[in-house]
C-alpha positions in Angstrom: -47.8 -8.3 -58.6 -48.5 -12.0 -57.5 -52.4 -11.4 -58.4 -51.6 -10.0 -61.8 -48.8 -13.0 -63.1 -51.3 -15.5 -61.4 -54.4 -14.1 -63.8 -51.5 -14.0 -66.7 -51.1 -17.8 -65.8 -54.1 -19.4 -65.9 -55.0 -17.6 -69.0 -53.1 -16.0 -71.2 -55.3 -14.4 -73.5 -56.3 -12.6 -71.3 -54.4 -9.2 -71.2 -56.6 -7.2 -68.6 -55.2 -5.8 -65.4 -56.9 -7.0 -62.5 -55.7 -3.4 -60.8 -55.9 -4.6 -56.2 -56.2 -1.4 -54.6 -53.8 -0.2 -52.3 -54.4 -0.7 -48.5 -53.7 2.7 -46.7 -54.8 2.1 -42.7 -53.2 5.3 -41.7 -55.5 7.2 -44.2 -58.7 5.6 -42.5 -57.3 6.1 -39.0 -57.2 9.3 -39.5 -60.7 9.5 -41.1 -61.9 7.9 -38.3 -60.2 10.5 -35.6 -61.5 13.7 -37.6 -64.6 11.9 -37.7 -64.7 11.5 -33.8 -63.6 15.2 -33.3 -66.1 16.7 -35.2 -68.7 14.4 -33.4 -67.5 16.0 -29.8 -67.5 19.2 -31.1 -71.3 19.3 -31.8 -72.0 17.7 -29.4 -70.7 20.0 -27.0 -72.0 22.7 -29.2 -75.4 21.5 -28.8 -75.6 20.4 -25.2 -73.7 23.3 -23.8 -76.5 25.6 -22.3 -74.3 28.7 -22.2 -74.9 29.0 -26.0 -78.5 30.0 -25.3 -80.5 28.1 -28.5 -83.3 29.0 -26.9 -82.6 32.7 -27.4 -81.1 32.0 -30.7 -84.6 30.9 -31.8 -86.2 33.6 -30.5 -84.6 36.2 -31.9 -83.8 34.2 -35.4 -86.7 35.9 -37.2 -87.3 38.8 -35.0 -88.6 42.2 -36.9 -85.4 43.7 -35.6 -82.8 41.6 -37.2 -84.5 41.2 -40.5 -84.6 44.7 -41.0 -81.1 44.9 -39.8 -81.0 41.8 -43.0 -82.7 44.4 -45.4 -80.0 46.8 -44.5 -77.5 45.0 -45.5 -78.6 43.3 -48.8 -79.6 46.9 -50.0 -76.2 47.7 -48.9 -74.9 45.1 -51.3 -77.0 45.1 -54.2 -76.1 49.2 -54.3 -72.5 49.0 -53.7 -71.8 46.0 -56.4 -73.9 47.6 -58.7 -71.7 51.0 -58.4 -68.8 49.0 -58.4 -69.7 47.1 -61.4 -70.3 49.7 -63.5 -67.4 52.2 -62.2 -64.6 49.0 -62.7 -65.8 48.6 -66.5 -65.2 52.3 -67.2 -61.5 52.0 -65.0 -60.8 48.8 -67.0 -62.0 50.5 -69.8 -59.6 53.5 -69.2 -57.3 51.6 -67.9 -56.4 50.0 -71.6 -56.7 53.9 -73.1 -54.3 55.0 -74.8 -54.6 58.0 -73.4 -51.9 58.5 -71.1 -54.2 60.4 -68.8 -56.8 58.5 -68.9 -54.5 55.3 -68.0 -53.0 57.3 -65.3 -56.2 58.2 -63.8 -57.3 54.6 -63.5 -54.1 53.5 -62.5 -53.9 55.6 -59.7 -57.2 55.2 -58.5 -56.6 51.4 -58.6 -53.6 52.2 -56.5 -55.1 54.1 -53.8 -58.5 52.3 -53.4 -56.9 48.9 -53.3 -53.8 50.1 -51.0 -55.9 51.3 -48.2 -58.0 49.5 -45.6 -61.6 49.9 -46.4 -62.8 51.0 -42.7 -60.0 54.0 -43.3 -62.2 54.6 -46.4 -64.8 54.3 -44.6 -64.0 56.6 -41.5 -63.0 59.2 -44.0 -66.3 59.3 -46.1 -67.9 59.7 -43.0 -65.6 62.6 -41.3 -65.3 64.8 -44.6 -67.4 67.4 -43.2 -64.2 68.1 -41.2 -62.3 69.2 -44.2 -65.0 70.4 -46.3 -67.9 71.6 -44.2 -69.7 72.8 -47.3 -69.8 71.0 -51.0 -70.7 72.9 -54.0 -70.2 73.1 -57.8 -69.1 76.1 -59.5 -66.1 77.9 -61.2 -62.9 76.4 -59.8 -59.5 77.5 -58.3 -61.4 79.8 -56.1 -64.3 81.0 -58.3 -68.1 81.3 -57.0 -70.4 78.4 -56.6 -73.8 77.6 -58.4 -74.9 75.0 -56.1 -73.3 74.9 -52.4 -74.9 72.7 -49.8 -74.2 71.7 -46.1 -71.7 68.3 -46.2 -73.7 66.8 -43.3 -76.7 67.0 -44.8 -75.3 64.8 -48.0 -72.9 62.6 -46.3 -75.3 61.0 -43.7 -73.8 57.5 -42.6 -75.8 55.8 -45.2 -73.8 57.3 -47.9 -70.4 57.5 -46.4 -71.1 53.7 -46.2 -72.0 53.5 -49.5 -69.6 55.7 -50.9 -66.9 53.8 -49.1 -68.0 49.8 -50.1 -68.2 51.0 -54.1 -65.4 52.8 -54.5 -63.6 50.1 -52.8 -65.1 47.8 -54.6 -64.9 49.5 -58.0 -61.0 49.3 -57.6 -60.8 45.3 -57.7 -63.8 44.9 -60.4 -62.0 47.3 -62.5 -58.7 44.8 -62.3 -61.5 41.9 -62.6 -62.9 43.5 -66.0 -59.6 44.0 -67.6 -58.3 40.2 -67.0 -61.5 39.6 -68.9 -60.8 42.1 -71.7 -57.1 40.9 -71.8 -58.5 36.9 -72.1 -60.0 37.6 -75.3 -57.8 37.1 -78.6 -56.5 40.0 -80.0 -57.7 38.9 -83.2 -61.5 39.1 -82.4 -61.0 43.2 -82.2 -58.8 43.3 -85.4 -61.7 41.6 -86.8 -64.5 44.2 -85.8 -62.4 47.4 -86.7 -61.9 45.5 -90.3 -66.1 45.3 -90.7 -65.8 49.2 -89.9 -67.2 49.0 -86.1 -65.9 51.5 -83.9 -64.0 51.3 -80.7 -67.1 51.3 -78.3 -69.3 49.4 -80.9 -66.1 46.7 -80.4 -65.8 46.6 -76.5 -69.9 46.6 -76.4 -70.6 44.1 -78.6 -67.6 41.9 -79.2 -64.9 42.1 -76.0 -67.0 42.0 -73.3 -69.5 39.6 -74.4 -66.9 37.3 -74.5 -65.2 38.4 -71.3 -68.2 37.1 -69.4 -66.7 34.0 -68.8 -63.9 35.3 -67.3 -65.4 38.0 -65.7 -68.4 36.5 -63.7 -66.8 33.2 -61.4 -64.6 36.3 -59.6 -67.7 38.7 -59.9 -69.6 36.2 -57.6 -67.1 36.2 -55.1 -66.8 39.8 -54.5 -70.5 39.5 -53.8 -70.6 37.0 -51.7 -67.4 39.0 -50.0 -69.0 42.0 -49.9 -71.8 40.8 -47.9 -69.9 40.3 -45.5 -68.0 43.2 -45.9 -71.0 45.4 -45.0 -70.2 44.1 -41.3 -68.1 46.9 -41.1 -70.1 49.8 -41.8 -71.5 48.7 -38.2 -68.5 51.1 -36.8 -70.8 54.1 -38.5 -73.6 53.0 -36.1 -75.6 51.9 -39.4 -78.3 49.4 -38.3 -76.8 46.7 -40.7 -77.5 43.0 -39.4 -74.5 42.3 -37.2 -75.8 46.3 -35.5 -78.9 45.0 -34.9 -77.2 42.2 -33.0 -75.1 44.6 -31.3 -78.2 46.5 -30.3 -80.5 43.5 -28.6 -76.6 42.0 -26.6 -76.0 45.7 -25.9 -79.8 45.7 -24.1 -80.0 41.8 -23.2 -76.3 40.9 -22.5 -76.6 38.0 -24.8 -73.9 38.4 -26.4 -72.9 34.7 -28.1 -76.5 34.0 -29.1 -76.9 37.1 -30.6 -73.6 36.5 -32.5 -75.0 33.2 -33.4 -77.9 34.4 -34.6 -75.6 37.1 -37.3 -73.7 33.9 -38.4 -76.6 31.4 -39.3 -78.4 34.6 -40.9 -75.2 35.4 -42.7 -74.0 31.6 -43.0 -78.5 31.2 -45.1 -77.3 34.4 -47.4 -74.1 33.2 -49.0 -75.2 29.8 -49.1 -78.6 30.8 -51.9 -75.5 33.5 -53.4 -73.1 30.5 -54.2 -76.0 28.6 -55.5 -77.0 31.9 -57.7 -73.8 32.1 -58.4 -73.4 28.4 -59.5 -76.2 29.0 -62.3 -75.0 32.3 -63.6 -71.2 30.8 -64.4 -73.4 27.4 -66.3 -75.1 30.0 -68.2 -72.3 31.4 -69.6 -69.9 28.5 -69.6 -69.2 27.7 -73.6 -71.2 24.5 -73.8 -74.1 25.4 -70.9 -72.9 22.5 -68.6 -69.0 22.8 -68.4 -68.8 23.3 -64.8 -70.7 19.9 -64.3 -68.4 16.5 -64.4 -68.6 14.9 -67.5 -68.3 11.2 -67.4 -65.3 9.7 -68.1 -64.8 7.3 -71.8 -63.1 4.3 -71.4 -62.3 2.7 -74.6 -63.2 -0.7 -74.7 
């Protein structure tokens, strides 16, 4: 306080705060300690031969981990797109009032989010053991129009795919209705007093409006669900972490191969969160919301 009654002194129409910043040593000490661990680390990350860069750069861009890559993005792009879709029409049914309907999408909630998705997984791709054969027909016992062998429609492909979208369906479907719940109960008193109908209101009113609220977690069960597809690598699927597990399996390179999966995977998610970043501007209220506005300071 001796700076501030010494500026009051010498002039005392001047009211300004000259504000002295507090000194914190212990604050840049430990800066500076952090900043020396990191250095080591990468240093001995770099120099250490046993990581095998050299192989790492070989096998960066080879033909057999980029289609191991493909894999897994089409593995993505499928099972968010199945999940997007099937979580609307849960969240949808979810708010029915319907007690059956509500039920239905409450329990399937329930059991998609309550078990571990390799179970799911491991079960998509073992059904043949319960039902060898899966038709369509008259039920409770009655003859089937269309009966075919369960092997030759669950390949691993589409237990995998099965398995990520219905999993994924579960949380999108809790995801949609936070969105539907975040807009004002007014709005949809509003649209049933101009005469629109229940769908015509959810199309064209709620969910319009849920965007906002919808797409930031959206993004991040993408990005999540990349990674995710490691797992179907248990189904012998030639995802991208496979493919690695092929070439170690062969070359008994096992930590540059594994380096290789994590800069690959680290590349992906990085362009995702940048994707992601524009999306949730574009449907932010004013465009630019999610950028710092500068600060006013009254003069």
């Amino acid at each position: 306080m001796g700076h501030v009654e010494q500026s009051l002194r010498s002039d005392p129409r001047d009211l300004s705060i000259r504000a002295v910043p507090l000194r914190r040593p212990w604050r840049r000490l430990a800066a500076c300690v952090l900043a020396v661990l990191i250095a080591s680390g990468l240093w001995s990350v770099v120099t250490n031969r046993r990581f095998g860069w050299d192989v790492v750069g070989e096998w960066l861009t080879a033909r057999t981990i980029m289609r191991g890559l493909l894999v897994t993005l089409e593995l993505t792009a499928m099972a968010m797109a199945a999940g997007i879709a099937l979580g609307v029409v849960l969240a949808i049914m979810r708010g029915s009032r319907n007690r059956l309907l509500s039920g239905f999408s409450a329990g399937f909630i329930w059991f998609f989010r309550g078990t571990p998705l390799l179970v799911q997984l491991l079960f998509w791709f073992n059904l043949s053991a319960v039902y060898p054969r899966i038709g369509i027909g008259v039920p409770f016992g009655g003859p089937d129009f269309v009966s075919v062998n369960a092997n030759d429609v669950i390949t691993p492909m589409m237990a995998a795919f099965l398995g990520l979208a219905l999993h994924e369906a579960a949380y999108m479907a809790e995801i949609v209705r936070a969105g539907i719940l975040s807009v004002p109960r007014g709005q949809v008193q509003a649209a049933t007093a101009l005469g629109m109908s229940g769908l015509q209101t959810m199309w064209k009113i709620v969910l319009p409006q849920a965007m906002r609220v919808i797409v930031p977690p959206t993004g991040n069960q993408t990005i999540s669900m990349l990674k995710t597809t490691s797992l179907v690598s248990v189904l012998a699927i030639p995802d991208l972490l496979y493919s690695a597990q092929i070439v170690y399996a062969r070359t008994f390179q096992t930590i540059p191969l594994l380096i290789v999966a994590t800069i690959i995977y680290l590349v992906v998610v990085s362009l995702l969160t940048v994707v992601q970043s524009r999306i949730e501007r574009k449907f932010s209220p004013d465009g630019d919301s999610v950028r710092p506005r500068p600060s006013v300071v009254a003069p």
